[in-house]
Residue frames relative to the residue before (quaternion, step in Angstrom):
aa qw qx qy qz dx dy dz
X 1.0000 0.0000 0.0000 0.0000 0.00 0.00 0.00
X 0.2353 -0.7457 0.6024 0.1605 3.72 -1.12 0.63
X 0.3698 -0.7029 0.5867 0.1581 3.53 -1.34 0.03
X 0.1512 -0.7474 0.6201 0.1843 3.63 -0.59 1.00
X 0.4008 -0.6939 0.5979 0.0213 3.48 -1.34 0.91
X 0.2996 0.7841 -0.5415 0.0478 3.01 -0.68 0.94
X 0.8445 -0.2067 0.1841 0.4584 3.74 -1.24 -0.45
X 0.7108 0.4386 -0.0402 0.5484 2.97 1.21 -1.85
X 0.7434 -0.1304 0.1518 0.6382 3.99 0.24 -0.49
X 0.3793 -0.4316 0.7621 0.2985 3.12 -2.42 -1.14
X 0.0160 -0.8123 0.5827 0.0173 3.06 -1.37 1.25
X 0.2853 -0.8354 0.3966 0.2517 3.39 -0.35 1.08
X 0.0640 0.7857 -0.6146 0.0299 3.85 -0.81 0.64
X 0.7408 -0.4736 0.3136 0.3585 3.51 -1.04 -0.11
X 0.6557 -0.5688 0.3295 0.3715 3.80 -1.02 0.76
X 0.6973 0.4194 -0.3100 0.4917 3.59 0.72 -0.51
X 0.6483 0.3334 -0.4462 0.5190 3.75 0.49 -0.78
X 0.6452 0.6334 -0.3088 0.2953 3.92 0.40 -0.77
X 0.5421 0.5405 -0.2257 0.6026 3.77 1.93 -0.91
X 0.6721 0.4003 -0.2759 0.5585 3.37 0.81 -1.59
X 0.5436 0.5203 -0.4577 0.4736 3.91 -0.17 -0.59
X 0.8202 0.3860 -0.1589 0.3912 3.92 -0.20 -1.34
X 0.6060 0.5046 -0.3500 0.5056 3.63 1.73 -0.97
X 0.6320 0.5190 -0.3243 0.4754 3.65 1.11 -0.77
X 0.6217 0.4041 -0.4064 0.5339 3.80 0.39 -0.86
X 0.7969 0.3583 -0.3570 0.3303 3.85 -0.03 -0.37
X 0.4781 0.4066 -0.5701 0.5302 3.39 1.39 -0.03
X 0.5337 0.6246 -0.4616 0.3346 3.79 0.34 -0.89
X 0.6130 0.4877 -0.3094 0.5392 3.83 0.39 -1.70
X 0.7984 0.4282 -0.3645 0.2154 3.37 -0.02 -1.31
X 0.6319 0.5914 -0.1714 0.4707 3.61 2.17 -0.56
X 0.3395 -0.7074 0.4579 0.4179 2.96 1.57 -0.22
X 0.3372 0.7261 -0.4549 0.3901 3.99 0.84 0.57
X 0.1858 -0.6779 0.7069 0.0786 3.38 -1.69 -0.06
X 0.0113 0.8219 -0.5674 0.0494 3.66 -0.66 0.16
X 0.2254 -0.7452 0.5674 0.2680 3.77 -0.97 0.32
X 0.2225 -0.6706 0.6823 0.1881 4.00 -0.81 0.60
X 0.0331 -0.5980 0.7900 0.1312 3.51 -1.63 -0.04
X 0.1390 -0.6953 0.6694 -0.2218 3.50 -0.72 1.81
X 0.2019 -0.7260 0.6102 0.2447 3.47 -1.25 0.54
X 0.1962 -0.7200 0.6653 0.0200 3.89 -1.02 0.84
X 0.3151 -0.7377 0.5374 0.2604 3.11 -1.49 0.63
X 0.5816 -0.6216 0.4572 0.2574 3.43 -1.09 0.68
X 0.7654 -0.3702 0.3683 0.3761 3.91 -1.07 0.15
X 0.7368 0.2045 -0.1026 0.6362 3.36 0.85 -1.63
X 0.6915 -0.5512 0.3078 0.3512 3.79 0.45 1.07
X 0.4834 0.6014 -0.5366 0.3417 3.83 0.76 0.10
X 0.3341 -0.6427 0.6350 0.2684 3.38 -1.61 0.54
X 0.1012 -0.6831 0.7233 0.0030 3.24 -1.36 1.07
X 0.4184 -0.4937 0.6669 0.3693 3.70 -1.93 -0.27
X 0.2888 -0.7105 0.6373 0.0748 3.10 -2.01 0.80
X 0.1404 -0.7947 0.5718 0.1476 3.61 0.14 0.17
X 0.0490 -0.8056 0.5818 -0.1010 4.08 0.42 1.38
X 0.3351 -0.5367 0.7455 0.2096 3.67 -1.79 0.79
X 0.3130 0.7693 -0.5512 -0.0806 3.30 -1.07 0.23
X 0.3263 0.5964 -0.5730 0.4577 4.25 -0.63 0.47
X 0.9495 0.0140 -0.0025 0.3135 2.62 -2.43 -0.79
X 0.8459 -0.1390 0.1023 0.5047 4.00 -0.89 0.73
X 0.5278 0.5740 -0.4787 0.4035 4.01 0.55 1.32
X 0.3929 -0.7299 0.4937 0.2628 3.21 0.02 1.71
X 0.2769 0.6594 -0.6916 0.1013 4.08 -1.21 0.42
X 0.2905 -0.6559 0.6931 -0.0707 3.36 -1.04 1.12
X 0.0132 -0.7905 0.6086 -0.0676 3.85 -1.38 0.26
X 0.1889 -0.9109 0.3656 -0.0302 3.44 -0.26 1.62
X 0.3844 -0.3874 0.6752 0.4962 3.73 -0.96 -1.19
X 0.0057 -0.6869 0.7233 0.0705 3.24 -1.46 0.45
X 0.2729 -0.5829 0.7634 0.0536 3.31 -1.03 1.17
X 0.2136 0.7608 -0.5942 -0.1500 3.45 -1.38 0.84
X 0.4997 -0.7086 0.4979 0.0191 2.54 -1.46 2.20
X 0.6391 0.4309 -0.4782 0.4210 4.04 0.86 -0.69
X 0.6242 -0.4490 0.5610 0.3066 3.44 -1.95 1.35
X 0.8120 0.4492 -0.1402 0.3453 4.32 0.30 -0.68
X 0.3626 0.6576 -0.2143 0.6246 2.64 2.42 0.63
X 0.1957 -0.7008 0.6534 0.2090 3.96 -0.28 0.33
X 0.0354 -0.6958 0.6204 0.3601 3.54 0.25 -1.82
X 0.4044 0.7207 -0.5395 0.1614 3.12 0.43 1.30
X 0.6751 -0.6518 0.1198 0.3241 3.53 -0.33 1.37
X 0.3603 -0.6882 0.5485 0.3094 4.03 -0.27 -0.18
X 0.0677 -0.7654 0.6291 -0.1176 3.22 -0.48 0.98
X 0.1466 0.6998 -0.6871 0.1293 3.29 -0.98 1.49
X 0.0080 -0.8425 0.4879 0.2284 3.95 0.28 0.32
X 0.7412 0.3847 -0.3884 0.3896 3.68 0.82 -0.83
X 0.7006 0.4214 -0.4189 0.3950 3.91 1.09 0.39
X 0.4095 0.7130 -0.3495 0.4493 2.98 1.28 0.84
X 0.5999 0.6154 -0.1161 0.4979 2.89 1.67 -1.74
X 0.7225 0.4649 -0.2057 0.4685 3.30 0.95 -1.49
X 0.5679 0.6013 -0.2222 0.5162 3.50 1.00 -0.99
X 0.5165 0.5847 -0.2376 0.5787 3.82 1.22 -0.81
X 0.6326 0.6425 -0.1591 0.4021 3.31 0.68 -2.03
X 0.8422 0.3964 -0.1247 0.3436 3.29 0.63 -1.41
X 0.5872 0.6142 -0.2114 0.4830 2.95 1.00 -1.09
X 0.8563 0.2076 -0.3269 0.3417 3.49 0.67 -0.73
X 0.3081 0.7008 -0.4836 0.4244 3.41 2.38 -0.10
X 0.7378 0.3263 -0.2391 0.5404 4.07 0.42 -0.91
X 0.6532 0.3050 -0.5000 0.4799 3.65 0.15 0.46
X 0.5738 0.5665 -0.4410 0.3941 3.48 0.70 -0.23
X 0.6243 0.5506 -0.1835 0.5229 3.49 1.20 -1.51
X 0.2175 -0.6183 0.7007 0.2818 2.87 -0.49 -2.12
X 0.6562 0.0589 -0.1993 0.7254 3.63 1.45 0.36
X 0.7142 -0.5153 0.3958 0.2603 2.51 -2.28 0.22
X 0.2479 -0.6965 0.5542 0.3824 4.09 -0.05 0.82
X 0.5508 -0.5267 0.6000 0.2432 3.38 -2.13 0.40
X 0.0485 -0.6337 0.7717 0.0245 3.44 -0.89 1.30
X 0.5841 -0.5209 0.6124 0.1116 3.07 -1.33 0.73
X 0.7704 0.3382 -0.1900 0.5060 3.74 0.88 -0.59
X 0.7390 0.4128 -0.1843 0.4995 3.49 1.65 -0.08
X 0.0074 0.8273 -0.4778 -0.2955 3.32 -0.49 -0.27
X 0.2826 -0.8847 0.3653 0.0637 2.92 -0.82 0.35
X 0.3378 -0.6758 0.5962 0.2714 4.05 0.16 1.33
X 0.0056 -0.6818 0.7228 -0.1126 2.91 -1.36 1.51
X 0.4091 -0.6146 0.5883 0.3297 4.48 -1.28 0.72
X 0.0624 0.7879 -0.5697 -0.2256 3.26 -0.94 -0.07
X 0.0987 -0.8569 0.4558 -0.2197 2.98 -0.83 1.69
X 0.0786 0.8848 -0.4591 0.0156 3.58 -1.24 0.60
X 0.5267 -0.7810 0.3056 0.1387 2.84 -1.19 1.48
């Protein structure tokens, strides 16, 4: 399992949604973009919850190994394959571009800004 870092805490979730998450914020950064994910993480006392995360243009996030050490911890992995997929999806829809395309089923928090 990995931890995402951020401003506000660490959430722990699974190695694939955690790679895909960090592969997407750096195409983002690299677009000057921003975007919101919804990712599931596990809590302290092992429950899965949703995260609703900012990541891209100037949002510190960071992305570890986790070793879990709490006894109220299984370490059993998070598995999410189709937000992975999508998360996959994106990342390479905005490296292809260089922004975020308009779905019609998404929205999508965009800066506006000029050089």
């Amino acid at each position: 399992m990995k931890r995402i870092l951020t401003t506000v805490g660490g959430f722990q979730t699974g190695d694939d949604i955690a790679d895909a998450v960090i592969v997407y914020a750096l195409a983002l950064a690299r677009a000057h973009q921003t975007d919101t994910v919804d990712i599931p993480y596990r809590t302290e006392r092992g429950a899965v919850e949703r995260l609703e995360l900012r990541i891209g243009w100037l949002v510190d996030i960071g992305v570890v190994q986790d070793r879990a050490t709490r006894e109220d911890i299984d370490g059993t992995e998070t598995f999410e394959p189709e937000t992975v997929q999508q998360l996959r999806e994106d990342a390479l829809a905005v490296g292809g571009h260089g922004y975020v395309p308009q779905d019609g089923a998404r929205s999508w928090p965009k800066w506006e800004y000029e050089l």
